[in-house]
Structures are given as C-alpha cells and as structure tokens.
N, CA, C and O of each residue as an XYZ file, in Angstrom:
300
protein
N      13.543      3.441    -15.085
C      12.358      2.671    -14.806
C      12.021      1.858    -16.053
O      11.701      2.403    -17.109
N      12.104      0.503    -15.892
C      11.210     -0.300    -16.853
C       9.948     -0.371    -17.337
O       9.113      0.070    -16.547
N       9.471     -0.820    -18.482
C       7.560     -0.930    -18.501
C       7.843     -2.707    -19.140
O       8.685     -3.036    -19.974
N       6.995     -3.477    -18.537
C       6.682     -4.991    -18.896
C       5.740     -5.132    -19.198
O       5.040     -4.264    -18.676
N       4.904     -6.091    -20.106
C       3.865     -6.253    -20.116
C       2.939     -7.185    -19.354
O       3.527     -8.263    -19.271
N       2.034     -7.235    -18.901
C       1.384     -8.242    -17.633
C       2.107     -9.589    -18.003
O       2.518    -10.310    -17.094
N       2.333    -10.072    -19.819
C       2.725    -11.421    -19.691
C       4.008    -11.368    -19.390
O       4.369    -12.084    -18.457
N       4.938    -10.600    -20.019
C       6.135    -10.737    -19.640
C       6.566    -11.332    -18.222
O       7.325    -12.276    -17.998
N       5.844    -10.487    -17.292
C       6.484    -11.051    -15.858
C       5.570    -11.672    -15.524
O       5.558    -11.686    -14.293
N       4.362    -12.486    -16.130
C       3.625    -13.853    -15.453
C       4.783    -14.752    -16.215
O       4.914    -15.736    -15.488
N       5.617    -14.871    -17.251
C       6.316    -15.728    -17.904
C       7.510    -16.012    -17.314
O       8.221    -17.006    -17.467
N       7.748    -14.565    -16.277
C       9.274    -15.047    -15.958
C       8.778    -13.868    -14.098
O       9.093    -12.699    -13.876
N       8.380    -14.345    -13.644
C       8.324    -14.263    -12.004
C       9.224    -13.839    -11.375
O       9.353    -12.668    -11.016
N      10.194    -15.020    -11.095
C      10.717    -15.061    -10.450
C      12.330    -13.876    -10.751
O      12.894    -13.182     -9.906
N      12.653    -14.024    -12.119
C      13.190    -12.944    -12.152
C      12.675    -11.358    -12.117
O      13.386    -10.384    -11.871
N      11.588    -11.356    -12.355
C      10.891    -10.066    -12.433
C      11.210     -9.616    -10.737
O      11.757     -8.576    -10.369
N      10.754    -10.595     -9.971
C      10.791    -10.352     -8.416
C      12.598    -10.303     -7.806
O      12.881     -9.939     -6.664
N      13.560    -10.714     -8.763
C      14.826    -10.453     -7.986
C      15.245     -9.151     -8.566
O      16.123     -8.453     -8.057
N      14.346     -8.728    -10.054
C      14.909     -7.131    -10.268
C      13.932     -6.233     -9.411
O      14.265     -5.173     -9.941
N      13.456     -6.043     -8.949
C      12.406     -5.014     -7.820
C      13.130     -5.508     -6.406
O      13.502     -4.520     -5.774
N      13.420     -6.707     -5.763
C      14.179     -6.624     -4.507
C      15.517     -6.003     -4.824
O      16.031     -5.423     -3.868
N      16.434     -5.995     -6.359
C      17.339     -4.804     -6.217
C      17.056     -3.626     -6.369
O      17.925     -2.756     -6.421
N      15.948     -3.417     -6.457
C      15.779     -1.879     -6.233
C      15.208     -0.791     -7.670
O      15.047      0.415     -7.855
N      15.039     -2.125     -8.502
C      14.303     -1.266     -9.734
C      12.968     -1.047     -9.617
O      12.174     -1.811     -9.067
N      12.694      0.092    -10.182
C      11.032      0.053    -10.066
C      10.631     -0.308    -11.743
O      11.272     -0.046    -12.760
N       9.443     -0.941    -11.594
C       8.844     -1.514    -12.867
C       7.641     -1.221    -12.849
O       6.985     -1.342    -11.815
N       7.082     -0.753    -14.056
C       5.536     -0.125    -14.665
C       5.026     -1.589    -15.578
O       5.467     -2.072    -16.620
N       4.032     -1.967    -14.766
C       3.544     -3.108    -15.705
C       2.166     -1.910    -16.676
O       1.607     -0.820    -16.554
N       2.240     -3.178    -17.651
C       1.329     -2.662    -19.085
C       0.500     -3.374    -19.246
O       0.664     -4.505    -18.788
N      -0.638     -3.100    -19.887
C      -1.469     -4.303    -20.781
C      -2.083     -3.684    -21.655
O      -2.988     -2.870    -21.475
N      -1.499     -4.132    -22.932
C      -1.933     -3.322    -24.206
C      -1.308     -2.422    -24.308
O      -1.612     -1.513    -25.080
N      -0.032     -2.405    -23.405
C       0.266     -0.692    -24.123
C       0.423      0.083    -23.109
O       1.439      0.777    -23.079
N      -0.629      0.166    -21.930
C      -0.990      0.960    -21.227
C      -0.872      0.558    -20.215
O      -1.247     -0.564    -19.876
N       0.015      1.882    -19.050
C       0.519      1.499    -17.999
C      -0.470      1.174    -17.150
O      -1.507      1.802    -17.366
N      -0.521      0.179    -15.991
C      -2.072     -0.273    -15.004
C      -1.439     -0.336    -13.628
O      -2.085     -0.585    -12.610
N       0.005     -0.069    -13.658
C       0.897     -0.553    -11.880
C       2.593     -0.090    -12.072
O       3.475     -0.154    -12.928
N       2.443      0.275    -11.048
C       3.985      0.662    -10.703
C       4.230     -0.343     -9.607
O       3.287     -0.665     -8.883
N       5.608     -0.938     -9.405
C       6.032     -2.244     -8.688
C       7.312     -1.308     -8.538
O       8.124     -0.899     -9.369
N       7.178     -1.115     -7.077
C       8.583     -0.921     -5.998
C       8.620     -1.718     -4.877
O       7.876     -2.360     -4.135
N       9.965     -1.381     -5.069
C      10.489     -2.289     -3.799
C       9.977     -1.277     -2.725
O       9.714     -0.074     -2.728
N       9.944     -2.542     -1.571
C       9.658     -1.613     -0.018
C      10.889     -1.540      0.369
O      11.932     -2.073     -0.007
N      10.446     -0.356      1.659
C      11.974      0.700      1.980
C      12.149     -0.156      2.927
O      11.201     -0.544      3.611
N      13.259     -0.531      3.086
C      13.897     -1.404      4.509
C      14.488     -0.259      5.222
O      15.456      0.298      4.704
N      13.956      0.221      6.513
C      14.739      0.789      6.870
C      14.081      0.213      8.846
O      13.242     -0.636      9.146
N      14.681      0.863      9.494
C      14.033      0.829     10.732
C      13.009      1.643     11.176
O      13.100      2.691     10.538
N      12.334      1.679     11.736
C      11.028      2.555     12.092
C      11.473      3.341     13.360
O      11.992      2.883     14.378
N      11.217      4.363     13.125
C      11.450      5.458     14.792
C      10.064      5.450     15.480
O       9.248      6.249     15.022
N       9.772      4.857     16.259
C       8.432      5.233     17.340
C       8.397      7.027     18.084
O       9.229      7.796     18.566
N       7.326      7.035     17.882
C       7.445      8.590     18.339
C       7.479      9.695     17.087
O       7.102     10.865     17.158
N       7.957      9.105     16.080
C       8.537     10.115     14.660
C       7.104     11.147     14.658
O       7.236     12.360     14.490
N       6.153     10.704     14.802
C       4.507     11.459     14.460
C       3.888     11.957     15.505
O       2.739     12.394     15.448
N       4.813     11.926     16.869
C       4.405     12.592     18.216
C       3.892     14.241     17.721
O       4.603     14.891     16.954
N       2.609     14.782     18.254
C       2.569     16.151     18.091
C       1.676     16.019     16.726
O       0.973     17.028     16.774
N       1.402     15.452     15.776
C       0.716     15.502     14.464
C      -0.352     14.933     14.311
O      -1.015     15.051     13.281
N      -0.772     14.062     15.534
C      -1.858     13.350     15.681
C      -2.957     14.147     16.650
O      -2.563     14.951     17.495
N      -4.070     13.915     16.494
C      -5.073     14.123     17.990
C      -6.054     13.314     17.605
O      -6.544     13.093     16.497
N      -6.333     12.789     18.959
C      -7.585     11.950     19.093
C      -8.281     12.555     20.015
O      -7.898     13.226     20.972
N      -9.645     12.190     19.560
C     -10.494     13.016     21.083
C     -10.497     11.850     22.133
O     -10.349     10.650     21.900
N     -10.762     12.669     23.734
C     -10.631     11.992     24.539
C     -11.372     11.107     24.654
O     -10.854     10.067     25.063
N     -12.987     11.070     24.346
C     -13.886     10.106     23.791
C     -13.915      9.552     23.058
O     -14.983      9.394     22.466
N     -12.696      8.884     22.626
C     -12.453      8.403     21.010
C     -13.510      6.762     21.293
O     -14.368      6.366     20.504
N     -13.160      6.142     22.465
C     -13.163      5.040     22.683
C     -14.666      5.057     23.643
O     -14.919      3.971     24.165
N     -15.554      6.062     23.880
C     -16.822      5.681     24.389
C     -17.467      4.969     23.509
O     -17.252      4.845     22.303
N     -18.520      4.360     24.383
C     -19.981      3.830     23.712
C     -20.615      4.667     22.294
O     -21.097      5.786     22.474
N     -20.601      4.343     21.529
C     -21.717      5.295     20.049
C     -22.993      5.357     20.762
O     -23.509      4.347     21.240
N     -23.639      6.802     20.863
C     -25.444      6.970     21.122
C     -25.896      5.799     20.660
O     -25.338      5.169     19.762
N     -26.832      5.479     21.194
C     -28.032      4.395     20.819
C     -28.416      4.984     19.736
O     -27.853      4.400     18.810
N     -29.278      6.094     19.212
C     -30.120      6.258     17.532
C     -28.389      6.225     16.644
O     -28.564      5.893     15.471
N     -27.293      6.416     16.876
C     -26.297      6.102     15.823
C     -26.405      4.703     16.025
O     -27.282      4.330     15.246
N     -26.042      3.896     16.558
C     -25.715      2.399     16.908
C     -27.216      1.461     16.282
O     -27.046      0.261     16.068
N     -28.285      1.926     16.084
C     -29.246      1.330     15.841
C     -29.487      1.733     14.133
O     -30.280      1.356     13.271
N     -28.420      2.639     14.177
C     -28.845      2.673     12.279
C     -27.686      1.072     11.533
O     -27.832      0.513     10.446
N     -26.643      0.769     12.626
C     -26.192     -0.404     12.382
C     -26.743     -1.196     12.085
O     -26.359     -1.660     11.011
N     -27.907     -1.881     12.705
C     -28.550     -2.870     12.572
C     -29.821     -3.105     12.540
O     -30.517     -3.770     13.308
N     -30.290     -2.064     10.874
C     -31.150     -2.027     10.500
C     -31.690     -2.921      9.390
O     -32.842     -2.773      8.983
C-alpha cells in the first residue's frame, strides 16, 4: 500500500487514477497524516438473492405513519 500526499495526486491525477484501477490501494496524507484510503471497486457480478433469509421487513413496512407521528413532520 502506498501513502501520497493530497498534493501529490492533485499534481498528477490522472496517473494516480490508472494506479488504483490496477488494483493498488493508496492512503492519501496531509501533513503527514493519513485522512483516506483509495480502492479500487470490486468488479465482479452481483448474485440476486445472495441475502435471501437475512433480511425482514414488517408487513406494514409500507402503511400510512399515525397522524400525531406525521404531524411532528411539519411542525
């Protein structure tokens, strides 16, 4: 893992951005001190369904809110 400093990669962009699409991760700095980690995103395909079973919603997820909740809205 690299550390840059904020100017370093405002000075040079565009290479900063073709080393993170290969896959390096980079810790930007300022002063010294780390403020961001810069990774690449995971390309992969998404499975629908992967989170079946881990979720619950209540069946009322989607009613009307009571009127005294709904009126603290628009106070």
């Amino acid at each position: 893992m690299t550390s840059l400093s904020i100017y370093e990669v405002h000075d040079h962009f565009p290479a900063f951005l073709s080393r993170v699409e290969a896959g390096e991760e980079i810790i930007l700095e300022r002063s010294g001190k780390p403020i961001a980690k810069i990774v690449p995103l995971k390309k992969g395909k998404r499975t629908l369904g992967k989170e079946k079973g881990k979720i619950w919603m209540s069946d009322d997820f989607n009613d009307p809110l009571p009127e005294d909740l709904l009126s603290e809205f628009y106070q």
